[in-house]
C-alpha positions as CSV (number, residue, x, y, z in Angstrom):
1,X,51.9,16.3,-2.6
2,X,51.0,15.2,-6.2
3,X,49.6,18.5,-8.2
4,X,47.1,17.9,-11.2
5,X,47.1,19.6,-14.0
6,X,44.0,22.1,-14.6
7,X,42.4,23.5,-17.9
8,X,42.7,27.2,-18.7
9,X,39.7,29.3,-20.0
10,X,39.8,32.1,-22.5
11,X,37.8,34.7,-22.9
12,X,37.0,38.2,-25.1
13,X,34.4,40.5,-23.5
14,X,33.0,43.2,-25.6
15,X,30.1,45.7,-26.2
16,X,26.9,45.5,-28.6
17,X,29.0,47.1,-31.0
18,X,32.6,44.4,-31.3
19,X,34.3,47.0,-28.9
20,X,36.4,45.4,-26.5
21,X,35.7,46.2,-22.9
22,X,38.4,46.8,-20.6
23,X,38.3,46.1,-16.8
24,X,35.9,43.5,-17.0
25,X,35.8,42.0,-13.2
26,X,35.0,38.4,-13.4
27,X,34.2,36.0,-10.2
28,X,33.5,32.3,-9.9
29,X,32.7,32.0,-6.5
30,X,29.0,32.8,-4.8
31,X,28.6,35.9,-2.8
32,X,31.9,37.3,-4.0
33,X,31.2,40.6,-2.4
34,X,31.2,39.7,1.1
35,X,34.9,39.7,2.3
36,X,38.5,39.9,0.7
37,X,37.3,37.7,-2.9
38,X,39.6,39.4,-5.6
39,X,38.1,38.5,-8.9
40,X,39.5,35.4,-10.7
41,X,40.4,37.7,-14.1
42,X,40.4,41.1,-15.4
43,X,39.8,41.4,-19.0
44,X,42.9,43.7,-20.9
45,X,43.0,46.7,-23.2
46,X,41.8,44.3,-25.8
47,X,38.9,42.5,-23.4
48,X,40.4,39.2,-23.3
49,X,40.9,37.4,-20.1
50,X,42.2,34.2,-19.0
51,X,41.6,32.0,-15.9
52,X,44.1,29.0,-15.3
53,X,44.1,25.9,-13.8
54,X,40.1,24.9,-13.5
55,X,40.1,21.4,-12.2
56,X,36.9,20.3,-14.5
57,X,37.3,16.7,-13.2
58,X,36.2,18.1,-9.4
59,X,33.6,19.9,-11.1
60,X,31.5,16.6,-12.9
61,X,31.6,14.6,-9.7
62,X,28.0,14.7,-8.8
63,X,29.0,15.9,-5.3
64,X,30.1,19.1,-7.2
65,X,27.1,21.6,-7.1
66,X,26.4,22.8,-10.5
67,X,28.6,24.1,-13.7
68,X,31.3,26.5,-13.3
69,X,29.7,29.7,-13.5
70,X,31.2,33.3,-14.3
71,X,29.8,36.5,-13.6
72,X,31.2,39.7,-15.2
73,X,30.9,43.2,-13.9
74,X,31.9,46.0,-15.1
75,X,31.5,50.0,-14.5
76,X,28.6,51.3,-16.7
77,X,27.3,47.7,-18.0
78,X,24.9,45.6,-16.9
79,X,26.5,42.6,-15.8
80,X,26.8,39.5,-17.2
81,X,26.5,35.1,-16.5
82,X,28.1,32.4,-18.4
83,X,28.3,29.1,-18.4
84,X,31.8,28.0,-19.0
85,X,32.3,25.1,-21.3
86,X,35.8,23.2,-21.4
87,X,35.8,22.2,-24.7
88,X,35.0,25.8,-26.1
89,X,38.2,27.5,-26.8
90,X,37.3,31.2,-26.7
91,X,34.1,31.9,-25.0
92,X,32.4,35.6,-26.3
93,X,30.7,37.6,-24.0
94,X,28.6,40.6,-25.1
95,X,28.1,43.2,-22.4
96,X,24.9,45.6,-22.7
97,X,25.2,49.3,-21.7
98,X,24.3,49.5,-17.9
99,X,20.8,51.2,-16.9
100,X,19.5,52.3,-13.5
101,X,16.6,51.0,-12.1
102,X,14.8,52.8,-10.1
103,X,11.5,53.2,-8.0
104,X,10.1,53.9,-4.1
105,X,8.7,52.0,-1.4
106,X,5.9,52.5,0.7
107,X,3.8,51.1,3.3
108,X,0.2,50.4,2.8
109,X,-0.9,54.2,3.1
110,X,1.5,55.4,0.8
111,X,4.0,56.7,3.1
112,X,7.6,56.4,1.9
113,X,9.6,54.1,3.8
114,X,13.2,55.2,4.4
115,X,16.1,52.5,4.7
116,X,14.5,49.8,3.0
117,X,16.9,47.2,1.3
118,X,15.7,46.2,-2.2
119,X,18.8,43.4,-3.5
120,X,18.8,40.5,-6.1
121,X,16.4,37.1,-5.4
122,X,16.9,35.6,-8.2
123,X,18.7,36.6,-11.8
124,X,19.3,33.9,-14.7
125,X,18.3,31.5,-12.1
126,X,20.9,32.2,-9.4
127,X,20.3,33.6,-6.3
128,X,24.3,34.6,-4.9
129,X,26.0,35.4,-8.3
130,X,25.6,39.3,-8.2
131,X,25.8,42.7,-6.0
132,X,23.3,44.8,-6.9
133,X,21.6,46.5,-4.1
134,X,20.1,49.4,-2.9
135,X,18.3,51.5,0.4
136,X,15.7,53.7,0.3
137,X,16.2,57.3,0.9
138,X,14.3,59.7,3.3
139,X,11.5,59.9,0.3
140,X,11.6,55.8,0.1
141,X,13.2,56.5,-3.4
142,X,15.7,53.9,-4.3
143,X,18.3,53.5,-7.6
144,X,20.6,50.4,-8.7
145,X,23.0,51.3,-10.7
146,X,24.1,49.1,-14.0
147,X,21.1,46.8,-12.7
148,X,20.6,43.8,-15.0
149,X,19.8,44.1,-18.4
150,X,16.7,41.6,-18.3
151,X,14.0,41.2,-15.5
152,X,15.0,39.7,-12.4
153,X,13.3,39.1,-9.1
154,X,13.7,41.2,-5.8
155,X,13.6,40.9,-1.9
156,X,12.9,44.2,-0.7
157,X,12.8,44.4,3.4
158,X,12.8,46.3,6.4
159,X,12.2,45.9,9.9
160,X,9.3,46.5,11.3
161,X,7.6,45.2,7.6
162,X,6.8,42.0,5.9
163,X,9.7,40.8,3.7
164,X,8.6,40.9,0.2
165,X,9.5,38.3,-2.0
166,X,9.9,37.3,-6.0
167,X,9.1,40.9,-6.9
168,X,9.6,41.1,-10.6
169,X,11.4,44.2,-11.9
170,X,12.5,45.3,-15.2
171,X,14.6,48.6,-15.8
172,X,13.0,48.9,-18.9
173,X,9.5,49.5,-17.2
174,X,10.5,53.2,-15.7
175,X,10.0,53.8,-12.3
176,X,8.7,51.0,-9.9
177,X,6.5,51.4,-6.7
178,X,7.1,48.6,-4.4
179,X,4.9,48.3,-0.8
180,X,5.6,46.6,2.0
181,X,3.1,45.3,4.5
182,X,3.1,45.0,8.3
183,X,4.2,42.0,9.9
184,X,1.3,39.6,11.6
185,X,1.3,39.0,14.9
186,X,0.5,35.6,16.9
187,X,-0.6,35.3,20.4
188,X,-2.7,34.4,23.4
189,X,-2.9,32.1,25.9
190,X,-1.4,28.3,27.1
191,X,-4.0,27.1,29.5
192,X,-4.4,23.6,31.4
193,X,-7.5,22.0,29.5
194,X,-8.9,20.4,33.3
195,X,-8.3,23.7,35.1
196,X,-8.6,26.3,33.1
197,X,-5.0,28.0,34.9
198,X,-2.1,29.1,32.8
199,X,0.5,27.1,32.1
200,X,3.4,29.5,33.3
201,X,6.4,27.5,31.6
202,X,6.1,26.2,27.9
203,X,7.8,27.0,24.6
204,X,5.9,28.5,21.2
205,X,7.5,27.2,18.1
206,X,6.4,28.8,14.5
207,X,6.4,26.3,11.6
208,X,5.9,26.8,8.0
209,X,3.3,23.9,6.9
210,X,3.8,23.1,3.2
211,X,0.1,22.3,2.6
212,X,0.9,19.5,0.6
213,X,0.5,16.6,3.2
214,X,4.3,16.4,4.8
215,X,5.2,17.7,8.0
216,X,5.1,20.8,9.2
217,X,8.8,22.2,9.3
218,X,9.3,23.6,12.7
219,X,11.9,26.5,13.2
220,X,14.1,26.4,15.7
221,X,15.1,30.1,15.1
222,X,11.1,31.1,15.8
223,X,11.1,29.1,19.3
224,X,10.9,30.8,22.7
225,X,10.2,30.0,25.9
226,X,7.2,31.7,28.0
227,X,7.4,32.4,31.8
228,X,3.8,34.2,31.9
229,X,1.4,31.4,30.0
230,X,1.0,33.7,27.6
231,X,2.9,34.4,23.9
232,X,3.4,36.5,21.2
233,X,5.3,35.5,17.7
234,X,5.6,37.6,14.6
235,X,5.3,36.7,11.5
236,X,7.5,38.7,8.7
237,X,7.3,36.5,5.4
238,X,4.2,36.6,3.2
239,X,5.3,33.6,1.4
240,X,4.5,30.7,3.8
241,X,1.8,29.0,5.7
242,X,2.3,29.1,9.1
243,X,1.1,27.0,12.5
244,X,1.9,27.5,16.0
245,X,3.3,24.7,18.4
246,X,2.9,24.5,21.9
247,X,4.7,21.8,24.3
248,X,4.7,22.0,28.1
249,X,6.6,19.5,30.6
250,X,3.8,17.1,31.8
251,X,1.2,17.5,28.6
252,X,0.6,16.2,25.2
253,X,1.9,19.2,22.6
254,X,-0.8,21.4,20.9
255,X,-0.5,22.8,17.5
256,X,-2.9,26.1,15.7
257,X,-4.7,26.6,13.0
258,X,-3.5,27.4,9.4
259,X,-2.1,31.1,9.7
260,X,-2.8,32.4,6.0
261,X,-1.0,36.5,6.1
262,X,-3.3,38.7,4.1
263,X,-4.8,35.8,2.7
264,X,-6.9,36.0,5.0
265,X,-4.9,37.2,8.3
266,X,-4.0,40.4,9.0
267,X,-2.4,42.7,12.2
268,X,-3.2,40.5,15.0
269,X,-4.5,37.1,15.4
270,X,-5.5,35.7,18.7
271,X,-5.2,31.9,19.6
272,X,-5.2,30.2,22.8
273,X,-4.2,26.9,23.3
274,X,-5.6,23.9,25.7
275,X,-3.3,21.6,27.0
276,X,-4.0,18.1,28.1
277,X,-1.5,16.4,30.9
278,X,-0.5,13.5,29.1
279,X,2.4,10.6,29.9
280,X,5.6,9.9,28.0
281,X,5.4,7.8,25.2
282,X,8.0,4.9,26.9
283,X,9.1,1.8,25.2
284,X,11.2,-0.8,25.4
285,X,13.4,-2.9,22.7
286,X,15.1,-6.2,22.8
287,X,17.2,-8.0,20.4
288,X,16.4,-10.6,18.0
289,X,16.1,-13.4,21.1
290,X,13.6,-11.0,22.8
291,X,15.9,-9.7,25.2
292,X,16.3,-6.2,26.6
293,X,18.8,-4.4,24.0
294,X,21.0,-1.7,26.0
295,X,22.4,1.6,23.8
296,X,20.5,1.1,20.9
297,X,20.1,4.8,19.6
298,X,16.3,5.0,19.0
299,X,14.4,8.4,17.2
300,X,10.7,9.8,17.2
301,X,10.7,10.7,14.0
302,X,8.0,13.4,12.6
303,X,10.0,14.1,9.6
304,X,12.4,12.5,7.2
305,X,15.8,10.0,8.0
306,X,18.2,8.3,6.2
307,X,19.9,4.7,7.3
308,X,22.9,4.2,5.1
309,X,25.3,1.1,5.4
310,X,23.5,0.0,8.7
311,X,23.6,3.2,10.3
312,X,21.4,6.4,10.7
313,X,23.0,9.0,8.2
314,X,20.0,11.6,8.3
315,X,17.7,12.5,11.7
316,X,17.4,16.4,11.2
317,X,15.8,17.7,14.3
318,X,14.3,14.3,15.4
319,X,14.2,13.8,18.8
320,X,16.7,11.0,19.7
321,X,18.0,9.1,22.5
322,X,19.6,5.6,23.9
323,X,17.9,2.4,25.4
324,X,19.3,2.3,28.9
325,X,20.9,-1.2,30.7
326,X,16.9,-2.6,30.4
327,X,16.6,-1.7,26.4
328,X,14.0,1.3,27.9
329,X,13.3,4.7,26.4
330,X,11.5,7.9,26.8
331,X,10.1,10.7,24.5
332,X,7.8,13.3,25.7
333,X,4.3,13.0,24.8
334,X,3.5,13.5,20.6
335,X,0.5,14.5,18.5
336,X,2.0,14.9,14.8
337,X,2.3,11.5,13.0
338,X,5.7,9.7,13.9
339,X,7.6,6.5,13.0
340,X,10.0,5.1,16.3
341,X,13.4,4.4,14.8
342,X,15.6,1.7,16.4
343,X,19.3,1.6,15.1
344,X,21.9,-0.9,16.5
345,X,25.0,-2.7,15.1
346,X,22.7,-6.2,15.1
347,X,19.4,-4.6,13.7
348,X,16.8,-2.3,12.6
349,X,13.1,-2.0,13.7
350,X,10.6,1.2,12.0
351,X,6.8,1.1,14.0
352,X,4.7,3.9,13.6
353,X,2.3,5.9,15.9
354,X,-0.7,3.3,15.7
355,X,1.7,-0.2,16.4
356,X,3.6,1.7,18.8
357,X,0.2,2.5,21.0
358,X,-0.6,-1.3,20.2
359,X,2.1,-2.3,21.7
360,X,5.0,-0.3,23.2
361,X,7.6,-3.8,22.7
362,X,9.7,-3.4,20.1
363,X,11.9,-6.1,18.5
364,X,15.0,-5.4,15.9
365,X,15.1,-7.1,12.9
366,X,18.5,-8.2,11.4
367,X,20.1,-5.9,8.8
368,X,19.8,-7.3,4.8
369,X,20.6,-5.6,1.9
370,X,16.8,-5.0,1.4
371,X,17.0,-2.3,5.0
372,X,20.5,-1.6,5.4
373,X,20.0,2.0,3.4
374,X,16.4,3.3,4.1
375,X,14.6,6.8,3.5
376,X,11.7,7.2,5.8
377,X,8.7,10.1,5.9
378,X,6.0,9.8,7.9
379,X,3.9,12.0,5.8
380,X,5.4,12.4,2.4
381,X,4.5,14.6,-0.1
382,X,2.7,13.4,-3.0
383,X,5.9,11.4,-5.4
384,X,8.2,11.8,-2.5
385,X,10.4,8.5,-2.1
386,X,9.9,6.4,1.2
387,X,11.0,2.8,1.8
388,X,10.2,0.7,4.5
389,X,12.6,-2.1,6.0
């Protein structure tokens, strides 16, 4: 085992006035206060701290994810983030006394909410750097204690309520009165578009569309299966732009209308959804002779991958599978835009929805340095990269 030698960093953490702070706490990891994480220093009598042995070459490889970054807490001060710089030799920290910050939460009639969480979104640009948190009490009135000293941003939630996002607050401002809105609700019916019955067995997925032109990003996590032919999904973030998918065994997928909450859709909103029986979308794909090309992993994809040194390094939640001993594959039926993906040791072939209903042959094309490493979107967003082989 060969050891490398690491830098030390020096610090002196003191108050508005020069006086040195005792007891300082500082962290460099994220989410320090879940589990046993026992801060990396503890400033002394005379607020000076030292960390040793911070391997700053790790930290520039651009694998690395951002500076090293300190946060300083303390008892009765606000608390503190620095950027640590390895040529700096003492780095001087000025702590501000700590204020509480304080306010209520409602619902939409005014009616105090009791065990709402209110906790740090975002502060000096950093969303896991700092504890500060808080529930509601039986009046919905709330206080964190030695809260940051300049305005941050807030999630404030509860179950049974929308979550409520990038909500600004200031201790400086006095007391703050923060509302939280009911969740909206999405359901109705899956019915056969010839017959009118209800499909008994399909799944609902929610999807947050960004709007923008690119895919809508379906949630796995938001998916269930129906039994009845009929759904209901609930919606608790204000911040997105929702659809609804459906997909049955048997029938082409369908997919909703833009779901806009409180802007304009509110409590319940009803949509029922029409399938059409539709076939597979089949193919087949033969090597660069034109013969049938067993095992070649092949993807529908509706959203971004990544080929890197001749093989597929990226496919998210593509669907994927393998050309069988006659180079033949299967996907069930698709309505969102798609490119089919065919990666093999010999080759590389990318058609999209319109070619592949032109023609369902599909021939791989030998790897050159021009494809070997490829990102492909379908529908990118406007300045989003995508190369095609």
């Amino acid at each position: 085992m060969v050891m490398k030698k690491g830098k030390n960093v020096h610090g002196l953490v003191t108050d508005v006035d020069k006086n040195p702070i005792p007891n300082v706490k500082i962290y460099d990891q994220e989410y320090y206060w879940f589990g046993p994480h026992p801060p990396r220093a503890i400033t002394d009598n005379r607020g000076f701290f030292k960390i040793k042995g911070v391997d700053w070459k790790d930290r520039s490889d651009v694998n690395y994810a951002g500076p090293y970054l300190l946060t300083l807490v303390a008892d009765g001060y606000a608390p503190e983030l620095i950027t640590v710089d390895p040529d700096t030799l003492l780095h001087e920290v000025t702590m501000q006394k700590g204020k509480d910050l304080r306010g209520s939460i409602v619902d939409t009639e005014g009616r105090p909410i009791a065990g709402a969480t209110i906790s740090i979104d975002l502060w000096k640009d950093q969303n896991s750097r700092v504890d500060c948190s808080a529930k509601s009490d039986a009046q919905g009135r709330f206080k964190l204690t030695d809260a940051p000293a300049n305005a941050v941003t807030y999630s404030v939630s509860k179950e049974g309520y929308l979550l409520a996002e990038n909500v600004t607050l200031d201790r400086s401002v006095g007391d703050h009165k923060i509302t939280l809105k009911t969740p909206i609700t999405v359901s109705g019916k899956v019915l056969d578009q010839q017959t009118g019955e209800l499909i008994q067995r399909c799944k609902v997925t929610l999807g947050i569309d960004p709007n923008d032109g690119r895919a809508v990003d379906w949630l796995p996590y938001f998916s269930k299966k129906v039994r009845s032919g009929r759904y209901e999904l609930e919606i608790k973030q204000e911040t997105f732009v929702y659809r609804v998918r459906v997909e049955a065994d048997g029938y082409a997928p369908a997919i909703s209308k833009l779901i806009r909450p409180y802007a304009p859709d509110i409590g319940r909103v009803v949509h029922d959804f029409q399938l059409r029986k539709s076939p597979p979308l089949s193919g087949q794909v033969s090597d660069q002779d034109g013969q049938p090309l067993p095992g070649a992993d092949v993807y529908l994809a509706t959203t971004r991958v990544n080929i890197k040194d001749r093989k597929m390094s990226y496919s998210g939640r593509n669907r994927s599978t393998k050309t069988d001993e006659q180079g033949k594959f299967s996907f069930p039926p698709e309505v969102e835009s798609f490119y089919v993906v065919v990666v093999h040791p010999d080759g590389v072939a990318v058609v999209d929805e319109l070619a592949f209903r032109e023609s369902t042959q599909i021939q791989i094309r030998p790897w050159t340095s021009e494809n070997q490493q490829l990102q492909l979107i379908r529908r990118p967003a406007p300045g989003q990269l995508s190369q095609l082989p």
